[in-house]
C-alpha positions in Angstrom: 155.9 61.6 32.8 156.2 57.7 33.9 153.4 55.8 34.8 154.9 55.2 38.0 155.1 59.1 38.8 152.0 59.8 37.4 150.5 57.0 39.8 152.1 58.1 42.9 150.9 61.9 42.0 147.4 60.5 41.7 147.9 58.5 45.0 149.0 61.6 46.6 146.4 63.6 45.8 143.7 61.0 47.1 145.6 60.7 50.5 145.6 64.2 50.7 141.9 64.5 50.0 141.4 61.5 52.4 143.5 62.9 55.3 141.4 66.2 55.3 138.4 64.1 56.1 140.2 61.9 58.4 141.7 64.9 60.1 138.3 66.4 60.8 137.5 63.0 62.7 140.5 63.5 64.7 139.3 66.7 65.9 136.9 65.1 67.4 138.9 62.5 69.1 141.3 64.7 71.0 138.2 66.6 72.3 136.0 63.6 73.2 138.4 61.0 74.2 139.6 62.8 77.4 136.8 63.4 78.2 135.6 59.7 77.8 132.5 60.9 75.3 131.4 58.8 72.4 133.1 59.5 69.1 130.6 58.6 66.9 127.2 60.7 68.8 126.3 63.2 69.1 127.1 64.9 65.8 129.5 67.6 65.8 128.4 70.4 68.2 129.9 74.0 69.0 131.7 73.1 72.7 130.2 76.7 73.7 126.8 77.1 72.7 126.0 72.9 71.7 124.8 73.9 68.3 124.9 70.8 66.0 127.0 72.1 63.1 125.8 71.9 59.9 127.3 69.7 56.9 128.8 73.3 55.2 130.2 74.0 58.8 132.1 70.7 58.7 134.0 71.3 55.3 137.8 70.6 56.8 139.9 73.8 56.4 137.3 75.7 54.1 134.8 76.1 57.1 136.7 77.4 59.2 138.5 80.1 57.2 134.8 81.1 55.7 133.6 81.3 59.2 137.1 83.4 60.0 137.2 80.9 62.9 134.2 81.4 65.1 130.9 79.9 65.3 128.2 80.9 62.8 125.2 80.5 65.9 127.3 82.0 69.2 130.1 83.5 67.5 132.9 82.0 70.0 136.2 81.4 69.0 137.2 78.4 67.5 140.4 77.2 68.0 142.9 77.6 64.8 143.8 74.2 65.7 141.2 72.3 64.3 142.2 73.3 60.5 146.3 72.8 61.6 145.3 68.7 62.6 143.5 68.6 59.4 146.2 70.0 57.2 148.9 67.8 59.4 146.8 65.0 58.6 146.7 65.7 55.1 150.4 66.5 54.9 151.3 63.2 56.6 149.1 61.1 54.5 150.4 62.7 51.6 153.9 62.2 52.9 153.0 58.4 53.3 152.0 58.0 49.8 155.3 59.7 48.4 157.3 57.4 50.6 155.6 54.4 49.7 154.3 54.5 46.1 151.6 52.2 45.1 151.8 50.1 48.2 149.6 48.0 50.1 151.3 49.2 53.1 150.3 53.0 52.6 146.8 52.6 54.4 148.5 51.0 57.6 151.1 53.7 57.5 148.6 56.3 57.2 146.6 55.0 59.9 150.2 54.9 61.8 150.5 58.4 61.0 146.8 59.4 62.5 147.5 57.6 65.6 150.4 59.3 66.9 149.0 62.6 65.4 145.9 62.4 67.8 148.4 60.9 70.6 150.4 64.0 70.5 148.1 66.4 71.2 145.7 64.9 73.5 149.2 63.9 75.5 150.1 67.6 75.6 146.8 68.7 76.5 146.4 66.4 79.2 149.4 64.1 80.1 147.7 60.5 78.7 147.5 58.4 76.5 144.9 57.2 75.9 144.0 53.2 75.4 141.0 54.1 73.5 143.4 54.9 70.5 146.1 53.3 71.0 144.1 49.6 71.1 142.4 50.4 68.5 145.1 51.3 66.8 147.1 48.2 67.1 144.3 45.7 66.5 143.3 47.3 63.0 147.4 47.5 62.8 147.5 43.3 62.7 145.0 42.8 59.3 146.2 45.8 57.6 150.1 45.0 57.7 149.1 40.7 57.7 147.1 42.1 54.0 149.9 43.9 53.0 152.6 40.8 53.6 150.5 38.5 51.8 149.8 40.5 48.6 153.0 42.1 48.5 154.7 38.5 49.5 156.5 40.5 52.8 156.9 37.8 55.4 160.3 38.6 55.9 159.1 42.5 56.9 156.1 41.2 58.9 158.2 38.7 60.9 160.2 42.1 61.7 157.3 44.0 62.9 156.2 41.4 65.0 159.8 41.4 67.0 160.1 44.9 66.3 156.8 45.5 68.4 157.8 42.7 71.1 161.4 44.9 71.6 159.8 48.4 71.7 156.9 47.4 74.6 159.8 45.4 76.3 162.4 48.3 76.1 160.1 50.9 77.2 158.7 48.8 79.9 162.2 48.0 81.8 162.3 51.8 81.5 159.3 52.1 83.3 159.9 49.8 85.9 163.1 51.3 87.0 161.6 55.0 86.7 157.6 54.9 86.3 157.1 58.5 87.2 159.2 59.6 84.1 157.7 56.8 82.2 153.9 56.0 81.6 152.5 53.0 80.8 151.2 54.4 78.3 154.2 55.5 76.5 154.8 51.5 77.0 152.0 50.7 74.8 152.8 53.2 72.4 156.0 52.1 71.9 154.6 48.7 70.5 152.8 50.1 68.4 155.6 52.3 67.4 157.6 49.0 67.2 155.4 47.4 64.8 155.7 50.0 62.0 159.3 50.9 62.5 160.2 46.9 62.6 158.5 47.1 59.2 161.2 48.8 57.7 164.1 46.9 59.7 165.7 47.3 63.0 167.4 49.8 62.1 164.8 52.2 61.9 163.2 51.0 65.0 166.5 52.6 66.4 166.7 55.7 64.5 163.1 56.3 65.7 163.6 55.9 69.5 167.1 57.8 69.4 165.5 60.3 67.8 162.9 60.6 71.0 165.1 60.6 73.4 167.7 63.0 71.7 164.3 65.4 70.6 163.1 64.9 74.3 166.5 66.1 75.6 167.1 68.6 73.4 163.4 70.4 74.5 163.8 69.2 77.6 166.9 71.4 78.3 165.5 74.5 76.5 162.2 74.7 78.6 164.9 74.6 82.1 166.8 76.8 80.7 164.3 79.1 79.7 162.7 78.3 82.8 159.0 77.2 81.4 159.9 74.0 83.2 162.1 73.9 86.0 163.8 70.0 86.5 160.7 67.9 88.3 158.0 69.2 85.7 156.2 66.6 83.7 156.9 66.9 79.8 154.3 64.8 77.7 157.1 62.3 76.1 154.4 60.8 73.6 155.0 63.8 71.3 158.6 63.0 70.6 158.0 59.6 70.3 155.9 60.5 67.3 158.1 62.7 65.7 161.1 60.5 66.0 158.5 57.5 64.8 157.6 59.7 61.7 160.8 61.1 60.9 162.3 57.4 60.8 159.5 56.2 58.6 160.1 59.1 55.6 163.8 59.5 56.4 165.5 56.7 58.0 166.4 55.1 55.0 169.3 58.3 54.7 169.8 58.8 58.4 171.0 55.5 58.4 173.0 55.5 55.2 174.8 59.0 56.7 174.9 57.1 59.6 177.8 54.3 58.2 179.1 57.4 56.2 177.5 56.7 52.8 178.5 52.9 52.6 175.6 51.0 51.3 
């Protein structure tokens, strides 16, 4: 085995462990942020009965099954959601890790992949999203990729995100001033975020990414009118496909594109 494998396997393993723990935490912020609570107090609490939960009752994954999904003081269901966002966490950190090696971009990217993870599901649960991630999420974006350009010696990249970021709030924005019912403002937002870390990796991810939105969008789109779960005036949450066309660019744009100019380099 070469170093460099063995490295990356070890890398993997940590983001895995890491995005278990960070997944747990993002439980919490698709319940609280909604509903405009602090993330950090109170501790974590059964929604029914307000029981704190105790440290063994917070294991990501292992509690839950142990507890066969209910709470150990009221016995109410709990959701089998909460260990799927910790194991999607851990998948896409892990994911991250494999793409990048022994980068200094792998925490930015995972951070990247959090974001839109927590997006996604408080957008379908609710139709927002919200500032209180995606801000966050763009000001902790700015140190962690300006670390990585400087010890990796990236400028040229970073320059990329920057304009990358500029054309994905711009593009999205003329979109929502010609239709803002069918675009948020917050899908704005997102998409400069979404610009930053696609830009990254070159423009031509950046539109492998929002092709693959829209095409996702469509493609769902048409399946819920045709199956008639949403007839043609229904709102569909729009932040979910950004994020899968965001992450699927990020791990496989690199051979979209290349299949894309019909294996030419």
């Amino acid at each position: 085995m070469s170093t460099l494998l063995a490295v990356t396997i070890l890398l993997a393993i940590v983001c895995g462990g890491v995005g278990l723990a960070v997944g747990s935490f993002l439980n919490v912020v698709i319940y609280r942020v909604p509903r405009k609570e602090s993330i950090v107090r109170p501790r974590s609490h059964c929604p029914a009965c307000g029981v704190q939960l105790a440290d063994r009752d917070n294991v990501p994954v292992v509690s839950w099954l142990v507890l066969r999904g209910r709470c150990r003081s009221c016995h109410a269901r709990i959701s089998v959601r909460y260990p799927i966002v910790e194991l999607a966490t851990a998948g896409l950190f892990i994911a991250a890790a494999v793409r990048f090696g022994a980068s200094w971009v792998v925490p930015g990217y995972c951070l990247f992949f959090a974001s839109l993870l927590a997006i996604s599901v408080i957008d379908l649960d609710h139709y927002i999203v919200p500032n209180r991630i995606v801000y966050p999420t763009l000001f902790a974006t700015v140190p962690l990729m300006l670390g990585a350009a400087g010890l990796s010696h990236q400028w040229t990249a970073f320059g990329h995100a920057a304009l990358g970021g500029l054309a994905g709030f711009l593009g999205f924005f003329v979109i929502h001033l010609i239709s803002p019912r069918g675009m948020g403002f917050g899908d704005v937002r997102l998409a400069g975020v979404i610009g930053v870390y696609l830009g990254w990796l070159g423009y031509g991810h950046l539109a492998v990414g929002l092709f693959l939105a829209f095409l996702s969008a469509s493609v769902v789109g048409i399946g819920l009118m045709i199956t008639r779960v949403r007839g043609r005036r229904d709102a569909v949450p729009f932040a979910p496909f950004m994020a899968v066309g965001a992450i699927a660019a990020v791990l496989w744009g690199h051979q979209i594109i290349h299949l894309y100019r019909g294996g030419r380099a």
